[in-house]
C-alpha positions in Angstrom: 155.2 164.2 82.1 158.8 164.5 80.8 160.3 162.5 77.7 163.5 160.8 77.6 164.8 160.3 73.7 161.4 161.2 73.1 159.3 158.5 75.0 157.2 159.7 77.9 158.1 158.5 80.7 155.8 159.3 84.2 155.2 157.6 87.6 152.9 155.5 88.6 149.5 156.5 90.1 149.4 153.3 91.8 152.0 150.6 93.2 151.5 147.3 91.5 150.0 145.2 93.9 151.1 141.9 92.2 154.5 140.3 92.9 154.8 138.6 90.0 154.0 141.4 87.2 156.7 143.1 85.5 157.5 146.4 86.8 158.3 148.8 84.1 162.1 149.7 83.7 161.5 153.2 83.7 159.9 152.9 87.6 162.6 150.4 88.9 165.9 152.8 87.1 164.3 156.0 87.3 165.7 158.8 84.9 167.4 161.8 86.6 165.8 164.3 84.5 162.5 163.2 85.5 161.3 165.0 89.1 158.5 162.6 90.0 161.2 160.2 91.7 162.7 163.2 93.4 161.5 162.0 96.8 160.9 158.3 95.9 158.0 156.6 95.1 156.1 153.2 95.6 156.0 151.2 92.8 155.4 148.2 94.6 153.2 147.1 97.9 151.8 143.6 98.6 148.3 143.0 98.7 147.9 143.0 102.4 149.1 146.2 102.7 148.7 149.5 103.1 150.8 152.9 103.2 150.5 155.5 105.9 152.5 158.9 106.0 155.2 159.5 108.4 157.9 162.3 108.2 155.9 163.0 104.8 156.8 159.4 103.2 154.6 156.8 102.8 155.8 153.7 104.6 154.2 150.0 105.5 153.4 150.3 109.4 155.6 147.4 110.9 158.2 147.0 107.8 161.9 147.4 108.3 163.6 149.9 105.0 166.8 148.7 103.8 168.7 151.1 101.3 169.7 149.6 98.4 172.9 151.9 99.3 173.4 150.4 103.0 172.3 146.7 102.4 174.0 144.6 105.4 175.6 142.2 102.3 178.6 142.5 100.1 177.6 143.8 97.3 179.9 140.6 95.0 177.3 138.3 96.4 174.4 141.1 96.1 175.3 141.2 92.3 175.9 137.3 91.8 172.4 136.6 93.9 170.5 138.7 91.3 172.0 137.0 88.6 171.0 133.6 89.5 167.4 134.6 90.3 167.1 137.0 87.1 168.2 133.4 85.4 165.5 131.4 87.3 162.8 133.7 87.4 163.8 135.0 83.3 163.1 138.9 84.6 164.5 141.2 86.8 161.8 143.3 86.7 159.6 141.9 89.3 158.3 142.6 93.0 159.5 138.6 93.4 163.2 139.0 91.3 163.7 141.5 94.3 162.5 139.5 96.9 164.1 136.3 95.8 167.6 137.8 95.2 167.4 139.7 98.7 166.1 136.3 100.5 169.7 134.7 99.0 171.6 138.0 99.3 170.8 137.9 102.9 170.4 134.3 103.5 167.2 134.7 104.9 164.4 132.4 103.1 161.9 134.4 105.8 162.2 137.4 104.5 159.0 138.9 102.6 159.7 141.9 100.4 156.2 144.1 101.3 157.6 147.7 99.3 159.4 148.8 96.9 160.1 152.5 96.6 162.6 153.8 93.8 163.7 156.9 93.3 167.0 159.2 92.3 169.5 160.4 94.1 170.0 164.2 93.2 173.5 164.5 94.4 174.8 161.8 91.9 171.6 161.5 89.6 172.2 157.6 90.3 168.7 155.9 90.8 168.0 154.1 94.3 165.8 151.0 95.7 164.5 151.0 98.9 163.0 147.9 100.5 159.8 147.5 103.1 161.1 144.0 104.5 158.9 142.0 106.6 159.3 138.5 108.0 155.7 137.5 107.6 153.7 139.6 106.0 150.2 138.3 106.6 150.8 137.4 110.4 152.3 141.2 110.5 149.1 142.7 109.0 147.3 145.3 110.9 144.6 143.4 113.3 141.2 144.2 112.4 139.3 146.7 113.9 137.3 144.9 116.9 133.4 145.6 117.6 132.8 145.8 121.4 129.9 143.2 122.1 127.1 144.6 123.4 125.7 143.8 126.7 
């Protein structure tokens, strides 16, 4: 637990799970003082999902990761994408503000936003997004485990 300006400020214990609830500012722009996001954590994962561990970091098997750093979009049209959603949606504080403005960003209405890891960048103490991008999130869900039939 660490306090900024005297408010506590921790991270989460779980990702939200719903892509419409408001993610708390203090998960999406991390603090640099505060070592929880040292190595990034999920503060969003869609419903049909699950993390494993790879390389120590919890990813979405299937998902591609986009930096928030390295996105393949100018950033102009990055900035004035997130504006126009943040309008339409009223919050930028949402699993679907993020999906939204990378879907226009990237002019790609396919795109599903599956995870959303945030964390803090201890060279610059700026804080970072990463995104878990799918195309189809349900389709791309694990298969179930099958039974052999007996016989």
């Amino acid at each position: 637990m660490n306090y900024e300006f005297g408010r506590r400020f921790d991270a989460p214990r779980q990702p939200i799970r719903d892509k419409d609830a408001v993610i708390p500012g203090q998960w999406l722009w991390p603090h640099y003082t505060n070592p929880a996001f040292d190595s990034g954590v999920s503060v969003y994962l869609h419903p049909a999902h699950e993390t494993t561990t790879a390389h120590g970091l919890a990813v979405v098997d299937g998902a591609t990761y986009l930096y928030s750093d390295r996105l393949p979009v100018d950033y102009d049209k990055l900035h004035q994408a997130g504006e126009q959603v943040a309008r339409e949606l009223g919050t930028n504080e949402s699993a679907h503000y993020f999906e939204a403005m990378l879907q226009r960003a990237m002019e790609d209405p396919e795109l599903q936003l599956v995870h959303l890891i945030t964390g803090v960048n201890r060279g610059n103490g700026f804080p970072y997004h990463v995104y878990g991008i799918m195309h189809d999130p349900v389709l791309a869900a694990p298969a179930p485990t099958k039974i052999p039939e007996l016989g």
